[in-house]
VOPAGU-2260 file (C-alpha; in pm, 1 decimal, decimal comma):
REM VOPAGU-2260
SITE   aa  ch    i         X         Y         Z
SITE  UNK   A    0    -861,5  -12227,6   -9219,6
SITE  UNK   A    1   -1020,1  -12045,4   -8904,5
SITE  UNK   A    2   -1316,2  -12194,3   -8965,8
SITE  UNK   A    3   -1173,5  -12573,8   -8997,6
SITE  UNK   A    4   -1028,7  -12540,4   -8692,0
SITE  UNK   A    5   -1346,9  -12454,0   -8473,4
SITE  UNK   A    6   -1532,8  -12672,6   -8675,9
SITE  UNK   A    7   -1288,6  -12940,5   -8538,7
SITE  UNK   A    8   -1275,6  -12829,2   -8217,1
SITE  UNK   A    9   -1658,9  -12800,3   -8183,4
SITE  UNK   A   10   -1642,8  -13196,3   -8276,0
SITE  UNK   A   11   -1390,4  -13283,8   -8042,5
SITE  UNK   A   12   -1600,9  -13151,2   -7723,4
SITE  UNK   A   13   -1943,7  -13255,8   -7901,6
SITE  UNK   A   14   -1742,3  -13591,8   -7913,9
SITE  UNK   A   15   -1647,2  -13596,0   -7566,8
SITE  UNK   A   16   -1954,0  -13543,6   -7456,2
SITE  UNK   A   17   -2139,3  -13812,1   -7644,9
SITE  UNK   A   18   -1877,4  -14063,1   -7497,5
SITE  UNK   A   19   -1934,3  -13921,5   -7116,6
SITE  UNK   A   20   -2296,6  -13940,9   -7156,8
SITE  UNK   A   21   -2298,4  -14311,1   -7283,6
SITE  UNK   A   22   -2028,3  -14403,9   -7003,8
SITE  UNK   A   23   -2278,6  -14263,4   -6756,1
SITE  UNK   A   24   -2604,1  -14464,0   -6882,2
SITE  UNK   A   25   -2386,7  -14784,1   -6878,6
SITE  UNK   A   26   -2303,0  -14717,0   -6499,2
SITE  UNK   A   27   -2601,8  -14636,6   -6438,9
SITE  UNK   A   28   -2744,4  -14960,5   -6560,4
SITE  UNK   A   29   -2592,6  -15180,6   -6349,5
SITE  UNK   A   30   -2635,2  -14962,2   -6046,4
SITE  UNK   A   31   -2746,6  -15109,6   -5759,1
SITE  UNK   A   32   -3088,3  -14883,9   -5749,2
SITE  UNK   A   33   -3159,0  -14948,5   -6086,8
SITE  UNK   A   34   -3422,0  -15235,1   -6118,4
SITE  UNK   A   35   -3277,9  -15531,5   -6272,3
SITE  UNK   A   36   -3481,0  -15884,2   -6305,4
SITE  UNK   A   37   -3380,3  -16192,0   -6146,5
SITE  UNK   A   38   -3604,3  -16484,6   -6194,2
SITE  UNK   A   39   -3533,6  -16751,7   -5922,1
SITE  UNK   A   40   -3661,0  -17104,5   -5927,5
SITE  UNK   A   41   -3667,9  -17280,3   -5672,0
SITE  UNK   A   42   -3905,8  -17522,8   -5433,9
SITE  UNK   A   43   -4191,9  -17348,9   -5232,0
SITE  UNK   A   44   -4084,6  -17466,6   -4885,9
SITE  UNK   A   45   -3714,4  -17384,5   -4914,1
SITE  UNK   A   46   -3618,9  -17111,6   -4650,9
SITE  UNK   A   47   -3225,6  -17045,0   -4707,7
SITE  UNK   A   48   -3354,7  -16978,5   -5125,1
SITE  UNK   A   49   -3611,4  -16709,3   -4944,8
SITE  UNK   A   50   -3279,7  -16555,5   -4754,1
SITE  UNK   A   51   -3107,5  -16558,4   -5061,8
SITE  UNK   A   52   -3395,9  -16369,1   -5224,9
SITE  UNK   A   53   -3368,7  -16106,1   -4945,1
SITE  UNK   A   54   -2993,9  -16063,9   -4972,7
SITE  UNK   A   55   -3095,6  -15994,1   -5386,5
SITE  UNK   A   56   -3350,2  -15735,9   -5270,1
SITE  UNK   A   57   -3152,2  -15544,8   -5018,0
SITE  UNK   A   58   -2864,9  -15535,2   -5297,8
SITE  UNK   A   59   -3123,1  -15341,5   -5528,2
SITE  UNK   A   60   -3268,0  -15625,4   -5752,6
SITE  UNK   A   61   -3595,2  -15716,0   -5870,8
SITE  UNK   A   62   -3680,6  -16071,2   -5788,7
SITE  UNK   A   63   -3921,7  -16256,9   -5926,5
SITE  UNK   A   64   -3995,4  -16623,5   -5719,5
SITE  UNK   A   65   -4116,9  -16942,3   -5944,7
SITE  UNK   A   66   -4201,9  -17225,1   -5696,2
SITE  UNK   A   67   -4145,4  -17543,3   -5857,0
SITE  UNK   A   68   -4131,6  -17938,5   -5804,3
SITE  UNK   A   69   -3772,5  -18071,8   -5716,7
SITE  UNK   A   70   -3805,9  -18265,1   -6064,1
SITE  UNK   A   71   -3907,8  -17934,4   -6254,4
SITE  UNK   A   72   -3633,5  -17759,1   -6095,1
SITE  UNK   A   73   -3347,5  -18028,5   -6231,1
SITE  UNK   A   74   -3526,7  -17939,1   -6531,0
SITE  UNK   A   75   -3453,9  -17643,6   -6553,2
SITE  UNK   A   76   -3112,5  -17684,3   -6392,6
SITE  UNK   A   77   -3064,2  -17887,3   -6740,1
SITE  UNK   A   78   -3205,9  -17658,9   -6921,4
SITE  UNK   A   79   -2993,4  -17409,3   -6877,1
SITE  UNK   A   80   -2685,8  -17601,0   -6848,2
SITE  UNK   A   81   -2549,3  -17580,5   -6488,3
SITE  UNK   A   82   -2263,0  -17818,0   -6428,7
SITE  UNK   A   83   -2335,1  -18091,3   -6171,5
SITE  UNK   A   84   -2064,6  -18037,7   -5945,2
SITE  UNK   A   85   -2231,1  -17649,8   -5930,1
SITE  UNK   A   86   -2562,6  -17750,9   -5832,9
SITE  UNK   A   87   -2741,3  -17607,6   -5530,5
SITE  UNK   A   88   -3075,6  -17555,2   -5444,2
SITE  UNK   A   89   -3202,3  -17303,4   -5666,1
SITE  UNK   A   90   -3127,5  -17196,1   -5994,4
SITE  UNK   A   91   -3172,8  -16795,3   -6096,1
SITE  UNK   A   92   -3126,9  -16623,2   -6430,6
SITE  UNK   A   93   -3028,7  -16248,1   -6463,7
SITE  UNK   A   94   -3059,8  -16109,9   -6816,9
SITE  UNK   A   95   -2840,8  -16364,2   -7033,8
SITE  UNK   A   96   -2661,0  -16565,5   -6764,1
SITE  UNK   A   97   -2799,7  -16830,3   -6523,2
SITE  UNK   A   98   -2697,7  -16777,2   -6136,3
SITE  UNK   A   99   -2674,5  -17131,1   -5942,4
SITE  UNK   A  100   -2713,1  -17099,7   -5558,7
SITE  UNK   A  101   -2583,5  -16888,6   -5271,1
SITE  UNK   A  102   -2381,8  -16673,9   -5509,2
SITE  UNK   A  103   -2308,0  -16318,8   -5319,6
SITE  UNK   A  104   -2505,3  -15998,8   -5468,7
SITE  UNK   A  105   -2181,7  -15840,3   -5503,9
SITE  UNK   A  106   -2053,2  -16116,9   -5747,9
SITE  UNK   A  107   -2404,0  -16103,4   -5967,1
SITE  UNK   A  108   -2359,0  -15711,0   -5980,9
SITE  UNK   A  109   -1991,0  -15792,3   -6105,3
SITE  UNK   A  110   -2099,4  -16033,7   -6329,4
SITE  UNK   A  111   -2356,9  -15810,6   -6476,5
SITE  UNK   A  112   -2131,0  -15470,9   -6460,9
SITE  UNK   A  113   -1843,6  -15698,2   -6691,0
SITE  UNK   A  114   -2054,3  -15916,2   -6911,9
SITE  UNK   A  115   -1758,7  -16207,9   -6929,0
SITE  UNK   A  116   -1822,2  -16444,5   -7196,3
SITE  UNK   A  117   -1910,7  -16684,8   -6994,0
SITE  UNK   A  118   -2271,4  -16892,3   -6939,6
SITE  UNK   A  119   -2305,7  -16799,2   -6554,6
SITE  UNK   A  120   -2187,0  -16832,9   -6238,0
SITE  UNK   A  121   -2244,8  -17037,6   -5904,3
SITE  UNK   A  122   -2196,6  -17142,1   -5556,5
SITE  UNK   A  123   -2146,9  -17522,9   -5529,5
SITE  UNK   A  124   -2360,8  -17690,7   -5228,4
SITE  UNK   A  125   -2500,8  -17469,9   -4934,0
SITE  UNK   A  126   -2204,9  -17315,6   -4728,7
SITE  UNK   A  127   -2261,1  -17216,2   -4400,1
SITE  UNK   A  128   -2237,0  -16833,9   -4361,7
SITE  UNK   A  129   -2255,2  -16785,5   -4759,7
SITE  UNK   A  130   -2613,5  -16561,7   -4835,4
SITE  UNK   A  131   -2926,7  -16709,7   -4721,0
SITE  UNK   A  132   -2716,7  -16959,3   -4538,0
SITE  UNK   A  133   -2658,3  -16767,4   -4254,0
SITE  UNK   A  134   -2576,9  -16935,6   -3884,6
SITE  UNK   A  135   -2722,2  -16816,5   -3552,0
SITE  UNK   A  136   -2319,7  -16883,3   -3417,0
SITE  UNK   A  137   -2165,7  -16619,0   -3678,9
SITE  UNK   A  138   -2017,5  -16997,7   -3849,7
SITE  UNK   A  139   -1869,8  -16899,2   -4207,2
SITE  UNK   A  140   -1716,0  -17182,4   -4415,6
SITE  UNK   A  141   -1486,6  -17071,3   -4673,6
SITE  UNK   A  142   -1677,5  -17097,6   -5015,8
SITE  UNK   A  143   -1591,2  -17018,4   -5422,8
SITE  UNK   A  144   -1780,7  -16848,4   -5676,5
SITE  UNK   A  145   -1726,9  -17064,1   -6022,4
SITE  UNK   A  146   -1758,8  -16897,6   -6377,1
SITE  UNK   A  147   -1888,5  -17198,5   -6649,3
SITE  UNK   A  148   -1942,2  -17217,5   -6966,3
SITE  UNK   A  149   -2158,2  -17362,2   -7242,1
SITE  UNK   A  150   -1971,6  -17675,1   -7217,5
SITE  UNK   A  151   -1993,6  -17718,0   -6856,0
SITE  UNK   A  152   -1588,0  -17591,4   -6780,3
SITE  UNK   A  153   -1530,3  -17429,3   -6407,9
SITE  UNK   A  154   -1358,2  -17183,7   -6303,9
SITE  UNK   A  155   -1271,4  -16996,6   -5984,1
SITE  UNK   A  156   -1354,5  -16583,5   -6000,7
SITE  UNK   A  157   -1426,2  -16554,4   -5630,8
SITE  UNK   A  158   -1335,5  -16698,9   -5248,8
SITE  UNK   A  159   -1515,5  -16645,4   -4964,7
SITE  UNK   A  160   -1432,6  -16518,2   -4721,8
């Protein structure tokens, strides 16, 4: 009887500390210092998609440019199903979901950290003061992040600012 108990107890940390050790490995994969790929498409001579890039960097991402042709990029804008009332001017993909436009690192990080079922998530157009859209004046325009899905649905998960 002695021994059932300490076998039981032995479980119960052994247990605990299986479930602490996976909780930690899933923080620390969507850390910001951990190296996750984002493949960006966009055109070669588009600078606010370069201070997007930047913004991706500084927040601890791996980014991976593909210059393409405006046509190849609606392409792949189709490809990967972006509404067209989302559409900006590039088009990024981060493990399973596709990232349209000037969408904050934060939200990406968010998106990654609670894997919603969702297809991805984007900025609509190319709002002043949103990142890589910065303005020498300090001019923010108030902007939302939009969750959509397979079918092309929106929905608001984020305003700015």
């Amino acid at each position: 009887m002695k021994n059932d108990r300490v076998f039981l107890a032995f479980m119960a940390v052994l247990l605990s500390l299986l479930a602490l050790a996976a909780c930690n490995r899933q923080e620390e994969a969507f850390d910001s210092s951990s190296s996750i790929i984002v493949t960006v498409y966009k055109s070669p001579t588009c600078g606010c998609c370069g201070g997007w890039i930047e913004h991706m960097r500084n927040a601890g991402f791996e980014v991976r440019e593909v210059n393409i042709s405006s046509s190849a990029l609606l392409k792949v804008k189709d490809k990967y199903g972006v509404p067209y009332e989302l559409r900006s001017c590039h088009t990024a993909v981060v493990g399973d979901y596709v990232v349209e436009g000037h969408v904050p690192p934060e939200e990406v990080q968010r998106l990654l950290a609670e894997r919603p079922a969702v297809k991805g998530i984007g900025v609509p157009g190319m709002p002043l003061g949103s990142p890589g859209m910065e303005s020498p004046d300090g001019t923010v325009q108030p902007y939302t992040v939009y969750a959509f899905d397979q079918t092309g649905n929106m929905q608001p998960v984020a305003q700015y600012p």
